[in-house]
C-alpha positions as CSV (number, residue, x, y, z in Angstrom):
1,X,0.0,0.0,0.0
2,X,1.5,3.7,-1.0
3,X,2.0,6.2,1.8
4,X,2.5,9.4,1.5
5,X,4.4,11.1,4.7
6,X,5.0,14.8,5.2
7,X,6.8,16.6,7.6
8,X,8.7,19.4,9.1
9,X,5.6,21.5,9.2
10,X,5.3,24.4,12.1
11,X,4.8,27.4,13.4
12,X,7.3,30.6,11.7
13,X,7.3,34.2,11.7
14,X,7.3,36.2,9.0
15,X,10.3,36.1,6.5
16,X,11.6,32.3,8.2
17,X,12.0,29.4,6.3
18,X,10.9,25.9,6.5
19,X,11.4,23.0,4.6
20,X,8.8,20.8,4.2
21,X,9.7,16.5,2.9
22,X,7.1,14.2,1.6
23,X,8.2,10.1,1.8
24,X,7.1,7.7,-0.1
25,X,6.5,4.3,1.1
26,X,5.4,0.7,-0.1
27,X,6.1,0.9,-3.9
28,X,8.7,0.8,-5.9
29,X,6.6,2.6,-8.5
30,X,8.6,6.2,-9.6
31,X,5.9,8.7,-9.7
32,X,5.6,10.4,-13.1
33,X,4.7,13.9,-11.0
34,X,5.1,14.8,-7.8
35,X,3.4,18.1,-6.4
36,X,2.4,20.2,-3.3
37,X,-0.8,21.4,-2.9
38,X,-1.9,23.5,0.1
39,X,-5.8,24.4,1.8
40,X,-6.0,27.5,3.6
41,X,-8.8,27.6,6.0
42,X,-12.1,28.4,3.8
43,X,-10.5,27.9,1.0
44,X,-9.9,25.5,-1.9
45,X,-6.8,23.1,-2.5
46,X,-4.7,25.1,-4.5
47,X,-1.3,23.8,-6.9
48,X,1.6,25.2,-5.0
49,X,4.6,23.6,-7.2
50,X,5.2,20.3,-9.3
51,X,8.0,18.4,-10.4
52,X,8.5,15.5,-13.1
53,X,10.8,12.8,-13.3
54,X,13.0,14.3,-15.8
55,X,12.9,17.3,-13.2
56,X,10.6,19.5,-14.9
57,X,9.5,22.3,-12.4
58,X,6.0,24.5,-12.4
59,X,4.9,26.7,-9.9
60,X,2.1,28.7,-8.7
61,X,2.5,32.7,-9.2
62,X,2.2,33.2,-5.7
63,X,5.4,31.3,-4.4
64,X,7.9,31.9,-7.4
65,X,10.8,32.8,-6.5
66,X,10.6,32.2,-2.5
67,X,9.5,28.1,-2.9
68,X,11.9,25.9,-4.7
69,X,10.3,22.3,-4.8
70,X,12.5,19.2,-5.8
71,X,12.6,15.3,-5.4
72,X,15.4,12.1,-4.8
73,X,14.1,9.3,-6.6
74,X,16.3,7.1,-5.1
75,X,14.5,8.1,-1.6
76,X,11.6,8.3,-3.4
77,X,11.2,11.8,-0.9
78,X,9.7,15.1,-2.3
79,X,10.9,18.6,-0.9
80,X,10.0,22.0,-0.4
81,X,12.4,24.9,0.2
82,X,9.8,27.5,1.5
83,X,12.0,31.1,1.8
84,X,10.6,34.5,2.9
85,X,7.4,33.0,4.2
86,X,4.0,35.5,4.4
87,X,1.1,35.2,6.9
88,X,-0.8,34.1,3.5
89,X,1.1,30.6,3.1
90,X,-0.5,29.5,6.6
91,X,-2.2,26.3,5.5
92,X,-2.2,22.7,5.8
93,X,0.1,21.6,2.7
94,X,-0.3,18.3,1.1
95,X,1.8,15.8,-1.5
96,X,0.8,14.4,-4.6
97,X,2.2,11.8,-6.4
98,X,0.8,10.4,-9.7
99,X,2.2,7.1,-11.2
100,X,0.5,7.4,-14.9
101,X,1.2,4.1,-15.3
102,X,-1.0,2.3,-13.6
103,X,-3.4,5.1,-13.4
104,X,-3.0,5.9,-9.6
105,X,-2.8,9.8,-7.7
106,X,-1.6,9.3,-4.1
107,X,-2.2,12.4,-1.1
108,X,-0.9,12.7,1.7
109,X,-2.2,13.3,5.3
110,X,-1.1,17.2,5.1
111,X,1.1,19.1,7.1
112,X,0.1,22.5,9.0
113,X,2.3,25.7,8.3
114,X,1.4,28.6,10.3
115,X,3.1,32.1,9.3
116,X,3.3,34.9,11.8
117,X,3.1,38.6,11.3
């Protein structure tokens, strides 16, 4: 069964960083796309950034330039670099990973990011 873990989720001021990882467990399967996604309270899932296997990289207007997502497929982990962090990133932020395969998008659990002013 695939898991998706996040972590290194918390609580930062305004203009910290954090770095958030995303492990994935029980395949061997290498996701075609891996993404973050994030929900702010009252509001839709949003895209945040993606990344392809050939290490292809799209991101939302919002975070270019302060987010840097990337991936080790040999860890079969996800990353994101989240630099000069605003009071409007607080959300819970989630991982994707879609194996085209075989047809399958995976989620994670989410991980909670709170931003200070």
């Amino acid at each position: 069964q695939v898991q998706l873990v996040e972590s290194g989720g918390g609580l930062v001021q305004a203009g910290e960083s954090l770095t958030l990882s995303c492990a994935a467990s029980g395949t061997t399967l290498a996701f075609n796309v891996m993404g973050w996604y994030r929900q702010a309270p009252g509001k839709q899932r949003e895209l945040v950034a993606t990344i392809n296997l050939g290490g292809f990289t799209n991101y939302a207007d919002s975070v270019k330039g302060r987010f840097t997502i990337s991936r080790d497929n040999v860890k079969n982990t996800l990353y994101l670099q989240m630099n000069s962090l605003k009071p409007e990133d607080t959300a819970v932020y989630y991982c994707n990973a879609a194996a085209v395969r075989i047809g399958s998008v995976y989620w994670g659990q989410g991980t909670q990011v709170t931003v200070s002013s």
